[in-house]
C-alpha positions in Angstrom: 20.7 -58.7 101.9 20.7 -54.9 102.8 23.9 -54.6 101.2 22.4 -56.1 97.7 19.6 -53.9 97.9 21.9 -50.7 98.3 24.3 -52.1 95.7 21.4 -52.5 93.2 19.6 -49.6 93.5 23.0 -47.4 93.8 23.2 -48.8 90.6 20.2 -47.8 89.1 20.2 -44.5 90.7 23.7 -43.8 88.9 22.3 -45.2 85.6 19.8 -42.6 85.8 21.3 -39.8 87.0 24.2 -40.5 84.5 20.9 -40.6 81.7 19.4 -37.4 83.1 22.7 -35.3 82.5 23.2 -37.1 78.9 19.5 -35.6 78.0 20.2 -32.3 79.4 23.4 -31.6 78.0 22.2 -33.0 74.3 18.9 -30.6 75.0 21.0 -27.7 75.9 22.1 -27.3 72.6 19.3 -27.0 70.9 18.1 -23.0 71.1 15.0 -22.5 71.4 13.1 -20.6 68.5 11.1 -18.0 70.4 14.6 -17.0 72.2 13.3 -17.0 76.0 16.0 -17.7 78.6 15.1 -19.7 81.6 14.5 -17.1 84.1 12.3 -15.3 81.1 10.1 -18.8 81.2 10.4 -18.7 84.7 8.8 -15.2 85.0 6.6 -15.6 82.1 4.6 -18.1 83.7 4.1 -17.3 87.1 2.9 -14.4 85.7 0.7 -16.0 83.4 -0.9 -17.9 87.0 -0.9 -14.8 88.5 1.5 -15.6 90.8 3.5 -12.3 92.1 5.3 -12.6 95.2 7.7 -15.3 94.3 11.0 -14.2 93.1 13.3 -16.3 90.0 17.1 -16.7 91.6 19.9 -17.8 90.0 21.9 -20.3 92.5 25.3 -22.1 92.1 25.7 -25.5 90.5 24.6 -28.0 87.7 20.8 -29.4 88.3 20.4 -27.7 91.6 17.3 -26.3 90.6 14.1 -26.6 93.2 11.7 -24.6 94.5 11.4 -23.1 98.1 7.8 -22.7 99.5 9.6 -21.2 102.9 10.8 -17.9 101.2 8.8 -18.5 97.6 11.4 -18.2 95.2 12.5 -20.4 92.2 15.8 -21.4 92.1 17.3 -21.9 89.0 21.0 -23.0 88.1 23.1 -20.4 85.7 22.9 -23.0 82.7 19.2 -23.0 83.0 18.8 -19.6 84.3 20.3 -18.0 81.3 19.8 -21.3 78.8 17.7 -20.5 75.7 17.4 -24.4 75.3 14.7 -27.0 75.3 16.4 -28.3 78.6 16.1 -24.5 80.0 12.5 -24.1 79.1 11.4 -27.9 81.1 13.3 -26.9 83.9 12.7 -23.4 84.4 8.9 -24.5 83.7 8.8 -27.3 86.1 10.2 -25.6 88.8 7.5 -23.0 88.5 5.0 -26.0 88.3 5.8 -26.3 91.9 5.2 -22.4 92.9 1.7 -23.3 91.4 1.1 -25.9 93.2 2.1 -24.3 96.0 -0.7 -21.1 95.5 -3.2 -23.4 95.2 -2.3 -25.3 98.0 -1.8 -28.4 95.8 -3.0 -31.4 98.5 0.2 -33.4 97.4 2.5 -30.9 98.2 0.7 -29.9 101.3 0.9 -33.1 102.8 4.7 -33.5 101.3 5.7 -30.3 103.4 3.6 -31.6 106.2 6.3 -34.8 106.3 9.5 -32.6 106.2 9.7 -32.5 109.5 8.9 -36.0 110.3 11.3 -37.0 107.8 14.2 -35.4 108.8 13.7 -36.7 112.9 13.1 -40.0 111.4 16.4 -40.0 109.5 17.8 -39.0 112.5 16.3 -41.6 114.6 18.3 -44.6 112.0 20.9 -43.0 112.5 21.2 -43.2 116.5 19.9 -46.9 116.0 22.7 -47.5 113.6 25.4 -45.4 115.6 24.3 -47.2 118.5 24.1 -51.2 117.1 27.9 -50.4 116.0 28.9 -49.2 119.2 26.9 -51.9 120.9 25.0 -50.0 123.2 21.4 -49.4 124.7 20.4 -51.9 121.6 22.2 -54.8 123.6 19.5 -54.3 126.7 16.2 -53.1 124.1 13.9 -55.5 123.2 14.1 -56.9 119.8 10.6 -56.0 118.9 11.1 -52.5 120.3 14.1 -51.9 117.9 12.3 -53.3 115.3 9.0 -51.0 115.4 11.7 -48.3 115.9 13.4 -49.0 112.5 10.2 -49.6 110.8 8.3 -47.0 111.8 10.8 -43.8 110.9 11.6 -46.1 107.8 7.9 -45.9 106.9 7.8 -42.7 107.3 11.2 -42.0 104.7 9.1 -44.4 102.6 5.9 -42.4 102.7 7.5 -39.5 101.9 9.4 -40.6 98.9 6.2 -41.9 97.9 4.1 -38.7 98.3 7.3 -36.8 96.2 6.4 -39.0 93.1 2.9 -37.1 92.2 4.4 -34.0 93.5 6.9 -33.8 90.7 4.7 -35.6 88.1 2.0 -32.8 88.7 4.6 -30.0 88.1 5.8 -31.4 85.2 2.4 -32.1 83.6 1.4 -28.4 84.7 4.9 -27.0 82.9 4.4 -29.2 79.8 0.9 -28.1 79.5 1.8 -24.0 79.6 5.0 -24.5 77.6 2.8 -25.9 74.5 -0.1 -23.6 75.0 1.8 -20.6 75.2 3.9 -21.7 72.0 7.2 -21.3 74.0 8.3 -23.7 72.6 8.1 -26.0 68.7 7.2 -29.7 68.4 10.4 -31.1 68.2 10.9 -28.8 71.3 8.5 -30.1 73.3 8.7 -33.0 73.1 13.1 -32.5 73.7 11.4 -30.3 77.3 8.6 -34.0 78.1 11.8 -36.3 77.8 14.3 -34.2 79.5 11.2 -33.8 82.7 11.0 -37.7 82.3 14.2 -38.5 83.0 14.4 -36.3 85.7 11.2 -37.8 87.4 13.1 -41.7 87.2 15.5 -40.4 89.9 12.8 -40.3 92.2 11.0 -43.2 91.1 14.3 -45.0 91.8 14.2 -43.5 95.3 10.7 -44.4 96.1 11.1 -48.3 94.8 14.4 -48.1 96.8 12.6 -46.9 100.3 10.3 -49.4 99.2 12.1 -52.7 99.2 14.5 -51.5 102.0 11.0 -51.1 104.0 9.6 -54.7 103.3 13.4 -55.9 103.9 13.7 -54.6 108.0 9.9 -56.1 108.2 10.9 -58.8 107.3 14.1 -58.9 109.4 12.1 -58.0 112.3 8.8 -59.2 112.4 8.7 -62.0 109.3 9.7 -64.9 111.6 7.0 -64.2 114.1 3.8 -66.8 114.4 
């Protein structure tokens, strides 16, 4: 059963991923009309939120783009970074959607910073517990139910985390499409190029979350669905 869920939503995953890049690479070549690269957008409107102490990078790669609230700084790929696209502009604008959040200590991302940590120890943890039921181990002497609120509770905590990400990255988008068409940086036909490009790009973690999801309900089931 594991296996199916991981085949299936692999598959969906790669289905949209392999839509995202189709929408950005059609987007990139369309030039935007008021002739702003990326990292012009990017600068543009932190300014505009009066944001000054986070700094617009360029970094290596194709849709590595994020922001980092450790050292502040928006990272943007070189085909964004220098695009003067539609796909640039949503991008570029998105990621600065998160360095707003981020100054005005957005409660979503707060709390999604907050679970970092406990996300990465608990993706650690499976992976002893896994490491370990292959080898055949300390799992062979552990209770059932101990394993079982082991694997469910740092799998609750990947779940909770992808599910906190979701209005995280809707938020940022909304903020980005929202300055975009008020500040006229970009047309009609551009915006709404920048809303389905941003939409496409939030699926992937909508696929993740629905993914945590079901693999969640599937080891509570495994472990604790039989019990009276």
């Amino acid at each position: 059963m594991i296996i199916l869920i991981v085949v299936v939503f692999a598959i969906a995953g790669f289905v949209v991923s392999n839509k995202l890049k189709s929408k950005f690479k059609r987007y990139s070549q369309t030039p935007l009309q008021a002739n702003l690269s990326g990292a012009e957008i990017a600068k543009l409107m932190l300014a505009d939120n009066n944001i000054t102490d986070v700094q617009v990078l360029s970094v290596e790669g194709q849709l590595t783009d994020h922001y980092n609230p450790a050292n502040k700084t928006v990272n943007l790929s070189p085909d964004v970074y220098y695009g003067r696209n539609a796909a640039a502009a949503a991008v570029a604008s998105h990621e600065c959607g998160h360095a707003v959040q981020h100054a005005t200590s957005y409660a979503w991302l707060n709390l999604r910073s907050t679970l970092v940590p406990l996300q990465n120890s608990a993706g650690k943890i499976l992976n002893i517990v896994l490491i370990a039921s292959l080898l055949g181990s300390f799992l062979i002497q552990m209770p059932y139910e101990i394993i079982g609120f082991i694997v469910v509770g740092a799998y609750s905590i990947i779940t909770l985390f992808s599910l906190v990400t979701l209005p995280v990255e809707f938020d940022a988008s909304n903020r980005a499409l929202a300055w975009v068409k008020t500040r006229n940086i970009v047309t009609p036909d551009e915006y709404a190029m920048s809303k389905d490009a941003l939409k496409w790009a939030a699926m992937t973690y909508v696929v993740a979350a629905l993914a945590a999801l079901t693999t969640l309900a599937y080891y509570i089931m495994v472990f604790f669905g039989g019990r009276d």
